[in-house]
C-alpha positions as YAML, in Angstrom:
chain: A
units: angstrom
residues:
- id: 1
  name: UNK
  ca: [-3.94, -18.07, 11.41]
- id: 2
  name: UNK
  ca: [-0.35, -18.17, 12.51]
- id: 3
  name: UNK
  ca: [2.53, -16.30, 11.19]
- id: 4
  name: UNK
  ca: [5.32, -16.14, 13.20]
- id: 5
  name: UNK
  ca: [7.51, -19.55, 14.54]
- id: 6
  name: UNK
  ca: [9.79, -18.43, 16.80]
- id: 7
  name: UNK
  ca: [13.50, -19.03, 15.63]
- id: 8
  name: UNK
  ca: [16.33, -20.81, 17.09]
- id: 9
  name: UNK
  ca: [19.13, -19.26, 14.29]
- id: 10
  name: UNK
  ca: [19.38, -17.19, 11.47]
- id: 11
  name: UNK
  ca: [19.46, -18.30, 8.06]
- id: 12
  name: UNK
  ca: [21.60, -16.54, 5.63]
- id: 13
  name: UNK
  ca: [20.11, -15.66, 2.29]
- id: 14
  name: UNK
  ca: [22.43, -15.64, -0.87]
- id: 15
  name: UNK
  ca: [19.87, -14.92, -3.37]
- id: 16
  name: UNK
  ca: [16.53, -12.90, -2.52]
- id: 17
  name: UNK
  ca: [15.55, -13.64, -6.14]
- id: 18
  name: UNK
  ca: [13.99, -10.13, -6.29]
- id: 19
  name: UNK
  ca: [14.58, -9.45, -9.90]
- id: 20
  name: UNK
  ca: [12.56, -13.33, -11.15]
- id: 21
  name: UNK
  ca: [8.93, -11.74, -11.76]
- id: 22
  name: UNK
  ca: [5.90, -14.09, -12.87]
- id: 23
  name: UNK
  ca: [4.81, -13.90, -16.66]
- id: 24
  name: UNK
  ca: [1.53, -12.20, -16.55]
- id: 25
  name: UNK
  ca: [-0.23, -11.85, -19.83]
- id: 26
  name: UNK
  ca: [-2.77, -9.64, -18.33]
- id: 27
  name: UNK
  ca: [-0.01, -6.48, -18.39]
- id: 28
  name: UNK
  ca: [1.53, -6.95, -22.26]
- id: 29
  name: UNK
  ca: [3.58, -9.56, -21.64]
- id: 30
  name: UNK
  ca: [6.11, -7.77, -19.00]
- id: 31
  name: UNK
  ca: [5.82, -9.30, -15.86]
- id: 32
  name: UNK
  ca: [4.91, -7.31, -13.11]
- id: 33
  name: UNK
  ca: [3.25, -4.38, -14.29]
- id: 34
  name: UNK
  ca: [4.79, -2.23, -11.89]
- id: 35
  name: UNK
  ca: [8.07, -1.87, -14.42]
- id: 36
  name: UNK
  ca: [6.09, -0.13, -17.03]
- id: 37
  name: UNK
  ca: [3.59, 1.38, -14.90]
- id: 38
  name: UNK
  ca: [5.22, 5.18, -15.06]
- id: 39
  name: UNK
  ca: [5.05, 4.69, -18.83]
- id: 40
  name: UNK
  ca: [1.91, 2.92, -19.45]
- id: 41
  name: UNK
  ca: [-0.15, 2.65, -16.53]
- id: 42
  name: UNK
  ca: [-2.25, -0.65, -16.66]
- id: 43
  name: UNK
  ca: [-3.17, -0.47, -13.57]
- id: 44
  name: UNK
  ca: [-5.29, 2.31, -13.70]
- id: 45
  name: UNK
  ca: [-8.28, 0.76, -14.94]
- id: 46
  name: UNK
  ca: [-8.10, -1.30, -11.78]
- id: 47
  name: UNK
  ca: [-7.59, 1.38, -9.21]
- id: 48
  name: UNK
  ca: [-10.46, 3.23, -11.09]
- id: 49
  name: UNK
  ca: [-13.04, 0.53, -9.74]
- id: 50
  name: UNK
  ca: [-11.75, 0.44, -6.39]
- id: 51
  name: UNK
  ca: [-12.54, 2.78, -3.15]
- id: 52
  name: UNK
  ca: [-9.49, 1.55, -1.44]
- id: 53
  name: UNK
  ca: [-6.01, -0.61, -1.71]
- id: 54
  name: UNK
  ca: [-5.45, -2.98, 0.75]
- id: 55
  name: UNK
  ca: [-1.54, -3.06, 0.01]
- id: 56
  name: UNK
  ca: [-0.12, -6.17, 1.46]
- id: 57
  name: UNK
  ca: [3.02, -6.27, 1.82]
- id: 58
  name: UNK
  ca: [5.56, -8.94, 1.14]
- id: 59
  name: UNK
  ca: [6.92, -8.46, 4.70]
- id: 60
  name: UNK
  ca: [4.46, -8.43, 7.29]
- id: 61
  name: UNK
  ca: [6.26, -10.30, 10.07]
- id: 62
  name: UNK
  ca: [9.27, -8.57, 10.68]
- id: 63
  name: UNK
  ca: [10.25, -6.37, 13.27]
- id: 64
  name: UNK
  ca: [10.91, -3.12, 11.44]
- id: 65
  name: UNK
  ca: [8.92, -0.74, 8.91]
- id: 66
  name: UNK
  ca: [8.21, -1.78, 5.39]
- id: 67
  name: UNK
  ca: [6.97, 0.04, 2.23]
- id: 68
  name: UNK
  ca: [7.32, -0.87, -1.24]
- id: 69
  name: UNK
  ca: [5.68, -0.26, -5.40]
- id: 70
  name: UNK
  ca: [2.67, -1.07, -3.33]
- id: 71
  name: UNK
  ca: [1.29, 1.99, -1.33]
- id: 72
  name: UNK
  ca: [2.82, 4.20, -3.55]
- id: 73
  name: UNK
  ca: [0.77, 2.61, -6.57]
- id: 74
  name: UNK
  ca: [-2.28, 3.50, -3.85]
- id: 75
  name: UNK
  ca: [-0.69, 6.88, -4.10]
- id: 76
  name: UNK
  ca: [0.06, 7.44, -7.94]
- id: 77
  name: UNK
  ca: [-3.75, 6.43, -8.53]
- id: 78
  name: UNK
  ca: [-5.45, 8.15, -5.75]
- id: 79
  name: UNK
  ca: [-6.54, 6.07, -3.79]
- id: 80
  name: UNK
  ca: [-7.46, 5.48, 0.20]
- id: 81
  name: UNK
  ca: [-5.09, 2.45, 1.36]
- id: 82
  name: UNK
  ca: [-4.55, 0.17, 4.36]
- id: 83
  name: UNK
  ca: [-1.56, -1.27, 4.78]
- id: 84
  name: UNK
  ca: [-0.76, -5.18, 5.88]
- id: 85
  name: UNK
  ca: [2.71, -4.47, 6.69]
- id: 86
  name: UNK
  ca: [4.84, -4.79, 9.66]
- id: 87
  name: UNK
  ca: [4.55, -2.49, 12.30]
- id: 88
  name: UNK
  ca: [5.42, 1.02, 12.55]
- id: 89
  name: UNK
  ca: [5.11, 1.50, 8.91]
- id: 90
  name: UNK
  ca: [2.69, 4.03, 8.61]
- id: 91
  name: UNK
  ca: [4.57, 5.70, 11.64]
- id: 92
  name: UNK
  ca: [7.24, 5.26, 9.17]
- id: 93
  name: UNK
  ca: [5.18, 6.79, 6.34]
- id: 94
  name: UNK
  ca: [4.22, 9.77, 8.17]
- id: 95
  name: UNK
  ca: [8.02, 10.58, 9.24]
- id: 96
  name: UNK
  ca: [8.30, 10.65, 5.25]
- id: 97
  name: UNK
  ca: [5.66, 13.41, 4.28]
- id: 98
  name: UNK
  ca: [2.99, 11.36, 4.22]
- id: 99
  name: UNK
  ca: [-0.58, 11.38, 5.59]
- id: 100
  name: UNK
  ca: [-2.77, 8.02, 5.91]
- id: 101
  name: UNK
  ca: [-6.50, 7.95, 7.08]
- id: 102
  name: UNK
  ca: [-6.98, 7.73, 10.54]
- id: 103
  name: UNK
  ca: [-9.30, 10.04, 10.58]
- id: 104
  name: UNK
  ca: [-12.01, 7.87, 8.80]
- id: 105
  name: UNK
  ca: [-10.95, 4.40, 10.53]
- id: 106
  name: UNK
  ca: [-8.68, 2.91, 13.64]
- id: 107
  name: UNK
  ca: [-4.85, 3.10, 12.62]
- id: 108
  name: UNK
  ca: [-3.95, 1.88, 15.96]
- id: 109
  name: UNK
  ca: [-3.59, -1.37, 13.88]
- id: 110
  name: UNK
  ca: [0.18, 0.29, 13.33]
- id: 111
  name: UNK
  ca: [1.43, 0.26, 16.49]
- id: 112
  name: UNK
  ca: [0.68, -3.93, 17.13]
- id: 113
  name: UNK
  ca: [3.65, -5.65, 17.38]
- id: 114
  name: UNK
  ca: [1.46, -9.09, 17.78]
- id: 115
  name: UNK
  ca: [1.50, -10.04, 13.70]
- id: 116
  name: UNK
  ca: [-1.86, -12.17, 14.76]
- id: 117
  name: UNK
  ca: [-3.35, -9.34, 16.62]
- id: 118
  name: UNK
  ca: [-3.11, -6.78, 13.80]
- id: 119
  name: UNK
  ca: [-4.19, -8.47, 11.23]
- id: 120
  name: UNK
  ca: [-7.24, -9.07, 13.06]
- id: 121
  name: UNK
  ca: [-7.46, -4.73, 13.72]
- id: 122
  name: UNK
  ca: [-7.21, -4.82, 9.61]
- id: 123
  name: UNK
  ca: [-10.22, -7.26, 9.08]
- id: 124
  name: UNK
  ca: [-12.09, -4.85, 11.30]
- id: 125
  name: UNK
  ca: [-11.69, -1.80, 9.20]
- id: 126
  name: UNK
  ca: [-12.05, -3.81, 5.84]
- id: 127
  name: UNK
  ca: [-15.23, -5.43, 7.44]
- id: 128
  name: UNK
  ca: [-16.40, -1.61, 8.38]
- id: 129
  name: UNK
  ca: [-14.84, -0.76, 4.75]
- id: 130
  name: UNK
  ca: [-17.16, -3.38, 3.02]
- id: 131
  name: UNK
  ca: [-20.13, -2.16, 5.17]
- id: 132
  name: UNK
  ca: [-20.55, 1.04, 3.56]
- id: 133
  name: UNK
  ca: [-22.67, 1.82, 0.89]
- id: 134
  name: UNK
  ca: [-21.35, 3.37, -2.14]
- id: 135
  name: UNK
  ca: [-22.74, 6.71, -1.46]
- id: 136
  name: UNK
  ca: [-21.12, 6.77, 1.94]
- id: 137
  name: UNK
  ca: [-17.90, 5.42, -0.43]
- id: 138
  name: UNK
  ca: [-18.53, 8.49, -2.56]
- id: 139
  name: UNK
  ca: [-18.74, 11.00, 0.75]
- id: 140
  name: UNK
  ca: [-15.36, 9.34, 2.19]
- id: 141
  name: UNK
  ca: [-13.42, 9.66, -0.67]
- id: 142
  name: UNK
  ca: [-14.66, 13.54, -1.28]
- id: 143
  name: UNK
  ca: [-13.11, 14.07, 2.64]
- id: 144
  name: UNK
  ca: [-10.13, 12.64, 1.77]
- id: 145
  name: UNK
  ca: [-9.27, 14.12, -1.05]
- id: 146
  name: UNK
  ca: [-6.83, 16.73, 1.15]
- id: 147
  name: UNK
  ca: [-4.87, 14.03, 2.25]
- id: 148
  name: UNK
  ca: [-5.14, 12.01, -1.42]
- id: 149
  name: UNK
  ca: [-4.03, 15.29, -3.35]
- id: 150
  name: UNK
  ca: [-1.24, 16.10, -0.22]
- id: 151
  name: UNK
  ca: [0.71, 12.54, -0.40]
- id: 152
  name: UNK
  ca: [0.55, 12.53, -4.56]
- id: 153
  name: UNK
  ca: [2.36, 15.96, -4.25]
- id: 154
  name: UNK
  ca: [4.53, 14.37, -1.71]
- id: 155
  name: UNK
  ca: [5.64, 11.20, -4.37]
- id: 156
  name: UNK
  ca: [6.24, 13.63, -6.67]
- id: 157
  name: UNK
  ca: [8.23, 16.15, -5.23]
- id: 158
  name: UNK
  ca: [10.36, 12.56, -3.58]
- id: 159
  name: UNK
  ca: [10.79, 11.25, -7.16]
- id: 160
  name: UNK
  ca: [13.95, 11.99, -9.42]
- id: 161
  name: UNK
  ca: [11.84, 13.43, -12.18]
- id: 162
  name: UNK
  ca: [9.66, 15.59, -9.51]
- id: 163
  name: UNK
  ca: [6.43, 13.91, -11.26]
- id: 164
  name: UNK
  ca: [4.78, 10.82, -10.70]
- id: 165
  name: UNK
  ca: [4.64, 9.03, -14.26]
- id: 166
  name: UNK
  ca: [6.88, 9.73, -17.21]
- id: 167
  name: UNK
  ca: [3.70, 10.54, -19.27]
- id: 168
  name: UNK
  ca: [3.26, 14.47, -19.32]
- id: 169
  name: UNK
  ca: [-0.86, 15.04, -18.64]
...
């Protein structure tokens, strides 16, 4: 594995092409589903079958903190996550409002500035992840629920409607 090749100069960007999204015919036709997703949520059926999110971010080998439609999908749906982000960006998370689970594995992984290194930390806790058995799953989850139900209350009360989805449950 290798990620980083150390630079000799910068290279300007005049285009970050953020705004050209894939056609995915999975999610209606729209792209990425995260443009509809407060209205029509199609990717709840996935986070349904899933214990945890291992949100991997587009930036993982820069120096400074990055968070994105990623975790806080984790969030809207409930759901555990790990993030495969640069460093500091659950330190970055916390100084937000948010809580992450380092009470039920090693976040340490947050604090490695050696991209190789800490992705290494993250296959450890996804290896320990895919050890459990679903009841111990089950038994996780039901512990983490404070922290699950505190950082969904936290998205909301941070987003300009003060709820998570446009779709009034």
């Amino acid at each position: 594995l290798t990620f980083d090749v150390h630079a000799s100069s910068s290279t300007p960007v005049h285009e970050c092409a953020g705004h050209h999204y894939p056609t995915n015919t999975d999610f209606d036709d729209i792209g990425n589903p995260v443009v509809v997703n407060p209205t029509h949520l199609p990717l709840e059926p996935i986070y349904r079958d899933a214990f945890v999110d291992v949100c991997i971010e587009s930036r993982y080998g820069q120096p400074t903190a990055n968070i994105s439609e990623k975790v806080l999908q984790a969030i809207q749906f409930k759901t555990p996550f790990l993030l495969v982000a640069p460093p500091y960006t659950l330190k970055y998370m916390h100084e937000m409002g948010y809580r992450s689970f380092g009470d039920f594995w090693d976040e340490a992984y947050d604090l490695e500035e050696d991209h190789l290194v800490r992705t290494e930390m993250l296959v450890e806790i996804m290896d320990y992840i895919a050890g459990l058995s679903l009841e111990q799953c089950h038994a996780m989850y039901i512990k983490m629920l404070p922290i699950i139900n505190h950082n969904y209350k936290q998205m909301a009360v941070r987003s300009r409607l003060g709820r998570i989805t446009h779709i009034e449950k």
